[in-house]
Structure formats: C-alpha cells, structure tokens
N, C-alpha and C positions, 0 to 999 in steps of 0.2 A: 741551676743552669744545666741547659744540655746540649751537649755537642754532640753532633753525627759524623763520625770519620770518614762514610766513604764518598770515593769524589763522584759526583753524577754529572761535574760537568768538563773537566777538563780542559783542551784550547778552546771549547767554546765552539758557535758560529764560524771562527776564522781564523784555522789552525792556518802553525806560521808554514811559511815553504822550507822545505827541508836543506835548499840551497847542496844537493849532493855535487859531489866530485867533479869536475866538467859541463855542469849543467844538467846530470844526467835527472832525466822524466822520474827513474823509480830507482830507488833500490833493491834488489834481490837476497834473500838473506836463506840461503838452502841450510836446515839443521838438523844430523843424524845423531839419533839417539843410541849409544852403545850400552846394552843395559844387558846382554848375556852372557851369564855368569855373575848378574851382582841382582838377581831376581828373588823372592822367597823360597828359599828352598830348604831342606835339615840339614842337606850338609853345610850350610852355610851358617848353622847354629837357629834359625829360624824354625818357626813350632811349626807351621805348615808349608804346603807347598803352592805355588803361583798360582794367580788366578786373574789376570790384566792384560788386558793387551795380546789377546791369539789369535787362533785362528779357532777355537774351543768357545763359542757364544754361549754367554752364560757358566761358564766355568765355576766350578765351587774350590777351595783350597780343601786339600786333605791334606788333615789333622794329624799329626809325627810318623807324616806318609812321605817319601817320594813318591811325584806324578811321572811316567814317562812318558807318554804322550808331550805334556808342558815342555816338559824341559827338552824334549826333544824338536818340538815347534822352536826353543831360543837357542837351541844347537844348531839348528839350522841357522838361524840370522849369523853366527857368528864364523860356520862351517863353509856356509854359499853367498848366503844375503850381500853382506859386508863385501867379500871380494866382487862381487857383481856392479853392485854401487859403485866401488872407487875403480873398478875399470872405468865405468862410465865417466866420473869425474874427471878423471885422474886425464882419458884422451881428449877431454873439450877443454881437461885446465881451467874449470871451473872451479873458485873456493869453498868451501864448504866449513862451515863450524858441528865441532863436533861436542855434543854430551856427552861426558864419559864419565859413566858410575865407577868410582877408584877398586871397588872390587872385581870389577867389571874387565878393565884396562889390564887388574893387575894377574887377570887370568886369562889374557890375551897378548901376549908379548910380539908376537908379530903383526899381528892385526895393528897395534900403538904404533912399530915398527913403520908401514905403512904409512899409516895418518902422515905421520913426521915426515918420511918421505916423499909426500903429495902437498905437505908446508900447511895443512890444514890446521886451525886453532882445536884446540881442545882445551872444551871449557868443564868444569865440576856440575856432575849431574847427580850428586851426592854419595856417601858412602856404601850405600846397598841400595839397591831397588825395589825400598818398601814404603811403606806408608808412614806419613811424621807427625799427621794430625790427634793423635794420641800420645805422642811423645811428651813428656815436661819439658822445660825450656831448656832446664840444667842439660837432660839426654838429647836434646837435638844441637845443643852449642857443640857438645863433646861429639857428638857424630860426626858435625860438621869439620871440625877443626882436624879433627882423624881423616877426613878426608879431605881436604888440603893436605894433610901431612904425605898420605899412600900416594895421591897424585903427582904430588915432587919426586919422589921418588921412585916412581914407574916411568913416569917421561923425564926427567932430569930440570922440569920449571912448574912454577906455585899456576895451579890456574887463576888466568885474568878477571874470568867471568863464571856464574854460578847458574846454574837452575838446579832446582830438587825435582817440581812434576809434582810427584805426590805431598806435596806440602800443609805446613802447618799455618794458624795464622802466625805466628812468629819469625817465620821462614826469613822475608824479607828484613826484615830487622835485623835480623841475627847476622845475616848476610853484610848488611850496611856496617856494620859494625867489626867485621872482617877485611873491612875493606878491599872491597870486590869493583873492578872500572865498570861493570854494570851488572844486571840481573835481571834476569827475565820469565821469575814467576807472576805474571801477570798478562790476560790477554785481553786487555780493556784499550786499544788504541791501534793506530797507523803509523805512528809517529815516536820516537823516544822520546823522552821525560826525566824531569829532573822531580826527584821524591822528597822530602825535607821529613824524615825519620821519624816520628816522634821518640824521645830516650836520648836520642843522640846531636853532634853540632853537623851530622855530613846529609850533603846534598846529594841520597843516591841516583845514579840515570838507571834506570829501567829501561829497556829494549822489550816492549811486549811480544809475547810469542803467537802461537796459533793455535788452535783448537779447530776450525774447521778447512784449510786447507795443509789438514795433514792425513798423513796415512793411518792413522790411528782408524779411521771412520773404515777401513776397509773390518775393522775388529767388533763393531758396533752394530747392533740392529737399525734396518733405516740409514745406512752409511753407503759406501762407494761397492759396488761388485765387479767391478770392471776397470782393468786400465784406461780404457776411454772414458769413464766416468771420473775419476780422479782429472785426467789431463783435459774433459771440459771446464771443470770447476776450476784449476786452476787458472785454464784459460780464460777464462768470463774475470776470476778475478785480479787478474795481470791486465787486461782491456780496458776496467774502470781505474785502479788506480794510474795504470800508466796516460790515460784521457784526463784524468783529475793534474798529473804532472804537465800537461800539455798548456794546461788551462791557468800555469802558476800556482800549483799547489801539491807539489811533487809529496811521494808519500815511504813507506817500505813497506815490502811486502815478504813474508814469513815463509817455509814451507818446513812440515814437519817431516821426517823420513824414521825409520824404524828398520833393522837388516832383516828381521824377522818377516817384517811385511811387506815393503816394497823391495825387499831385494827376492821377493818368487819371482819366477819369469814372467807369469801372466799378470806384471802390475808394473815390474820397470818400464814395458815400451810406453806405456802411456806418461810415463815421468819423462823418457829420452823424448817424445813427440812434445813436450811443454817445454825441453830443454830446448830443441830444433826452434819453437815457434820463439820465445824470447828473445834467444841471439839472433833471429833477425830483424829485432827492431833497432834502430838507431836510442841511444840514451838510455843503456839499461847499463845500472852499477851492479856487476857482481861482487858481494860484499861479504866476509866474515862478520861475526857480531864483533868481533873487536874492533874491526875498521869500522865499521857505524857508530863505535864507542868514540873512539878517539876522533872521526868527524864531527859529531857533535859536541863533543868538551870545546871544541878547535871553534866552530860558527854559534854555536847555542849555550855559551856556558850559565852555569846556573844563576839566577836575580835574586836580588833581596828583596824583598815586597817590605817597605818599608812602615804599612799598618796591615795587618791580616786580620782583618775582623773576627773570626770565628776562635780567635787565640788567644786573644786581648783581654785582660782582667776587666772588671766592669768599667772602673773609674774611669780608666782609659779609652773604654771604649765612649762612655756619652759624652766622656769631655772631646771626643773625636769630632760624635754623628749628633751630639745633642741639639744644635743650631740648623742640621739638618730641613728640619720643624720649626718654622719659626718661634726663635722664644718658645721652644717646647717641646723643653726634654725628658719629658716623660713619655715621648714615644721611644726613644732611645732607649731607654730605661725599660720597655717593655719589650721591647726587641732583643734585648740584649737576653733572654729567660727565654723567647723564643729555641724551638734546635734549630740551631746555625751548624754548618759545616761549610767544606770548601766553595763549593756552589754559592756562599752568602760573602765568598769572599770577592768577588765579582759587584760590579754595578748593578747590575739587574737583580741579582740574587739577596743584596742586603736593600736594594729599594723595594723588592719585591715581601721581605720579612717587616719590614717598617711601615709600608702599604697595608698589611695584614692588621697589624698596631691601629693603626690610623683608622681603619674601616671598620672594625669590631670597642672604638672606643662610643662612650655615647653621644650623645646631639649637642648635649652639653660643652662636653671636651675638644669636637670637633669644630663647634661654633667658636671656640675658644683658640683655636688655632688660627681660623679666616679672620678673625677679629684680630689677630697679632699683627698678620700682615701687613704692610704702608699700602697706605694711595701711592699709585702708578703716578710719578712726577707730584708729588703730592710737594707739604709743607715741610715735611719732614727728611726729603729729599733735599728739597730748597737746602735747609736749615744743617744739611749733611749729619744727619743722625739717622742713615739707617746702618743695616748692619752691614759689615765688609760682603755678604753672600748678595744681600739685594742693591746693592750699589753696584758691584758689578755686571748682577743680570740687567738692572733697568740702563748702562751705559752700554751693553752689548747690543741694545735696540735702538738706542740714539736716543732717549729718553732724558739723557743729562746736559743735551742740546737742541732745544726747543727753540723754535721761534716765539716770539709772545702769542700770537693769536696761537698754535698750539698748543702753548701752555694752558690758556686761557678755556680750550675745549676742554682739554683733559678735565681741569678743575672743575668744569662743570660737569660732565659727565662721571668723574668721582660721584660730586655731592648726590645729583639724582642717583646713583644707584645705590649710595647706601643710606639713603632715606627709604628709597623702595626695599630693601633688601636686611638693612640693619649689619652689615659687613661689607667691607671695600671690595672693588671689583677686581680678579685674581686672575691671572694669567700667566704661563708660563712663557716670559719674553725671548727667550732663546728660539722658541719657535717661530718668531712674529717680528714685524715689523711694526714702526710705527703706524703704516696707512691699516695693517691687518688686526691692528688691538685697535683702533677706531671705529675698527667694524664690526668687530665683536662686541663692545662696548654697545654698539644702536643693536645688533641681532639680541643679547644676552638683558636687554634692557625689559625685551619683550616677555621675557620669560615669568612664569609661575614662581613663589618662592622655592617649592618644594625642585621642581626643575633647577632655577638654578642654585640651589644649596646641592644637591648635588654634582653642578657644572664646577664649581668654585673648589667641592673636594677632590677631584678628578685635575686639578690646574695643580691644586697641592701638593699631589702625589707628581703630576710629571716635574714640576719644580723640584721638588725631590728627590726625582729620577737624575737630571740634569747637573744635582749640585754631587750628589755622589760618587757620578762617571768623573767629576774632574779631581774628588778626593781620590779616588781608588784607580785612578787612568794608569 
C-alpha cells in the first residue's frame, strides 16, 4: 500500500466563505517578523554568521567569524526599522501580529515594551533565528519548548501561536502537539484550515502565511526594488481577493513585514500607500492572527469525516467502496494498492483512482462488470432483487413507476440490445430521465460493438462517480 501525504487538493473547486466579522469582503492579517538579535551569529553560540534575509544578495555565512556588515543591516531593523513601523501602526491603530524569535524579544526589552503597548499579539517565531531542517526531532522539540518557556518570561504570557520560517518537516507536528490555537508554517492556501496531525488526536488550524506578498522579495533577486513595486503587488492582490469577497467567497489575505526591510525609508511609503488604499474600502477586517484563530474555531470548527478513504485499513475500505462496481470488488481491492492521499479522499479523487482500476483491467474483467449490472426496469427489479445502490438510482428516474406500455418498451428494448450486444443496456439514471434513456436506448442501439462497449464503460464509471459523491458527501 502507498499513501501520499501531501494535500493537492484542499476546499477544492468551492472553498467555503470565510463568513468574517460583520460581513467584512476580506480579512487583513499584517505580520512583522522580529528576528534581530536571535539571527546566526558567535556570539550567540552559533558556528557562523548570518546569511538570510539583507540587503547583502547572495551573502555567504563566515565560518567562527563575526560579520558586521550583517549584523549591522539587523541592527538596524531593530535600531530604526521597528520604531518606524509601529509609528506607522501604532497612528492608523491598525493591529498587527507579531513574530517574535524568544532570543530576539529577549534582547530587545523596549521594543516587546512597545508591542504590548500598541496591544499587538506576539506570537513564537521560535527560539533563534536559524535553520531546523537539520535538526533531530529530539533538538527541535527541546528548542521549541525553550522557547515557549523565554517567551513567557520576557512578555509575562505563553505565546498563542507559533511560526518557525526556517522549518523542519516536523515543525508542524511538534507544534500540534504543543498545543498552539494555530500555526502558520505553511503557505498553500487563502483560507484557514483545520489539519488532523498524523501521531496525534488534535485537529490543528493553520493560518497560511505568505511568501510572495512579503517584503522578503525586497532581499531576493527578481524581487521588489521599489516601494511602488511592493504597494502594486499588494494592491493587485487586495483587488482580487477583496472582488472574490464581493462575489461570496471572502478570503484573507497575509502581508509579511521584516524591521530590517520595510522599516528603510524608501520601502515604508509604499506600505503606508497600501495601508491609505485598503482603509478606504468599506469591509475590510483588520485582524491579528489570533482573531482569525478564534473566528474560525467560533463559525468553522473542525469535522469528522466519518470514512477517510486514504486512512482506512483494507478490509474496511472494500467493504466501504466494494459494491461501488457492481458485484465487483476487485476494483476496490485494487484501488485500495493504488497511492491514495487526501485528494482521494474526495468524490472525484477516489472515483477518479477506481476509474484507473476499471480502465487498465482486461476485456474480460470489464465485460464481467456490464454483465453484473440489471436491466433498467428489468425482472429483477420487478422481482426487488437488486441491489440497495441500483434500486435507488433506477427510482431517482421514475423507473419504479412505469405505466405498462413503458414497461413493456423498456423490456423490449432490453432484450434487443443485449442480444445485439451480449450485456444490458447501462446508463447512468441520475443524469437522465425516463423520456432521455429511451433515447439513448434507439441512438446506442445503432452503434458498433466495439463503440458501444466502450459507451457502456464510460456509464459505469459515471455510475460510479454518482454513487461515491453520496458516500463521501
């Protein structure tokens, strides 16, 4: 068996509407990263020094070096950047969540001072500002928890919410397991989310972040060089989400900030021109990540999906989807070996793996499937022996209330075709009415074997489709 963990498909076609606060179109979620003074450096016990995130393209770490250059680019953030930002904030009383690397905070006592003062969240952006994807799981749990610990005791409360940045794959888990009201190492979505852990029984919400409407790009080749450049970008992307909210499908939207980068002069006005252009739309929520946390525990709380196909031990699973197929559950059984992940946990995604099944089996095994199927109003209808799937679908068309002389077609038109044909005539009734399978019956009559032995696997599979969406709905 193989299973693929990562999701590709998420809400799908039609994510839900976010239902924010007042009705408002969008959500806003402004989030500064405080990370100077918890950077790689020796005096921080660290083998080299920083090399992430400047104003230094291409930067290399030197090796049981102090850089000054570096560190003087994160002196600054924490010297000018920072106080520049929360003027700005601080006079429009806009909230802001803040990352705060615990080494970071705990070498900045006025700066935390500040925050608090301006009632901003400050959430764990982990204990140094280094890299965790090399880490064992043992040293990023103990890192983590050391930072929970320094952050209570630099601000006087446990933070609510976590991002690392430089993360591991473990990050989130470990996080879940800490019990964090969200987290937001991940930038796969619009929307929050509820995560179901694997290791653990919690249902974590993730608040995806941003990677491209952040100031980070000012540090990157190919990125933003201008405060006008940052404040189009984000204006383009405030315009579709806040038109998608317009449309019933409200969304949130992220903005990454850094004191080092957008607190130089020639990068805030273009932040302050996106801050002017937002507050004058009607229905914008400015929102901490916590308030996005605790609205959605409140309107979105987490489901139980009462079969998750991709999770399911075999047994479980054919004796789920084995009738799926008529009488034939050896597609089940071969889907199940299939890689399934979340995506297959979906209608389409596990009719789509079973489809696979079905098409790649032989002529043999295929015919063997159209041959299971009943005649439409057939004897066996009459006679109430079909199965609880096909008694439903042929009464969803009126099929279990025929006049005589329609009964009387069908059976004829049965018998001709599967004398022509050597299998019954198949049809997905969900789609169809009675006047519309009586005409497919005189069109499909006309056809070739090879035509319609094809037409007939193609019914199968949307039957298929049909019966699935109402087990997994």
């Amino acid at each position: 068996m193989t299973r693929y963990p990562r999701n590709l498909i998420g809400y799908g076609p039609t994510p839900p509407d976010a239902a924010w606060p007042g009705g408002a179109k969008i959500a806003l979620s402004f989030v500064l990263n405080y990370e100077e003074g918890g950077e790689n450096n020796i005096l921080h016990g660290d083998p080299a020094s920083e090399a992430f995130l400047s104003e230094i393209i291409g930067a290399v770490p030197f090796q049981g070096q102090r850089h000054w250059n570096m560190e003087s680019i994160y002196e600054y953030g924490a010297r000018a950047g920072f106080w520049r930002l929360h003027r700005l904030f601080s006079r429009l009383g806009v909230p802001i969540t803040v990352y705060g690397v615990a080494e970071a905070l705990a070498r900045s006592p006025e700066q935390v001072e500040a925050m608090q003062a301006a009632e901003w969240e400050i959430a764990s952006h982990g204990l140094k500002w280094i890299e965790h994807k090399e880490m064992t799981e043992a040293e990023e749990r103990r890192q983590m928890a050391e930072a929970v610990r320094l952050h209570e005791e630099v601000t006087g409360a446990r933070p609510t919410g976590w991002y690392t940045g430089r993360c591991s794959m473990n990050t989130v888990r470990l996080a879940a397991e800490m019990g964090f009201d969200w987290v937001s190492d991940a930038i796969d979505d619009d929307l929050p989310y509820w995560l179901e852990v694997e290791g653990t029984d919690r249902h974590q919400l993730v608040i995806p972040y941003t990677m491209d409407a952040n100031d980070m790009r000012f540090a990157v080749p190919a990125g933003f060089s201008t405060g006008e450049e940052f404040f189009t970008y984000l204006k383009d992307s405030f315009d579709c989400l806040y038109r998608e909210g317009q449309e019933g499908s409200a969304k949130m939207m992220s903005i990454g900030m850094h004191c080092r980068l957008l607190g130089r002069p020639g990068r805030i006005e273009g932040l302050r021109r996106f801050l002017d252009y937002a507050r004058g739309h009607d229905g914008v929520w400015f929102a901490t990540r916590e308030d996005i946390a605790r609205h959605w525990s409140y309107a979105h709380p987490p489901a139980t999906r009462a079969m998750v196909p991709s999770r399911m031990e075999r047994d479980a699973f054919v004796a789920a989807f084995g009738s799926v197929y008529e009488h034939s559950p050896w597609v089940a059984e071969r889907a199940f070996a299939l890689e399934l992940g979340p995506a297959h946990d979906r209608p389409a995604g596990l009719a789509n793996a079973m489809a696979r099944v079905f098409r790649t089996a032989t002529e043999e095994e295929r015919l063997a499937v159209l041959v299971a199927h009943p005649d439409l109003a057939g004897k066996l209808a009459a006679a109430k022996r079909l199965t609880a799937e096909s008694t439903a679908e042929q009464a969803s068309a009126g099929l279990d209330a025929l006049t005589d002389a329609e009964r009387a077609a069908f059976e004829a038109h049965n018998t001709a075709y599967t004398e022509k044909f050597g299998f019954p005539f198949i049809i997905a009734v969900k789609d169809n009415t009675k006047q519309s399978i009586m005409a497919a019956f005189e069109t499909r009559l006309a056809h070739d074997r090879a035509t319609e032995f094809a037409a007939a696997c193609g019914q199968v599979e949307r039957i298929a489709w049909h019966r699935l969406r109402d087990l997994l709905a």
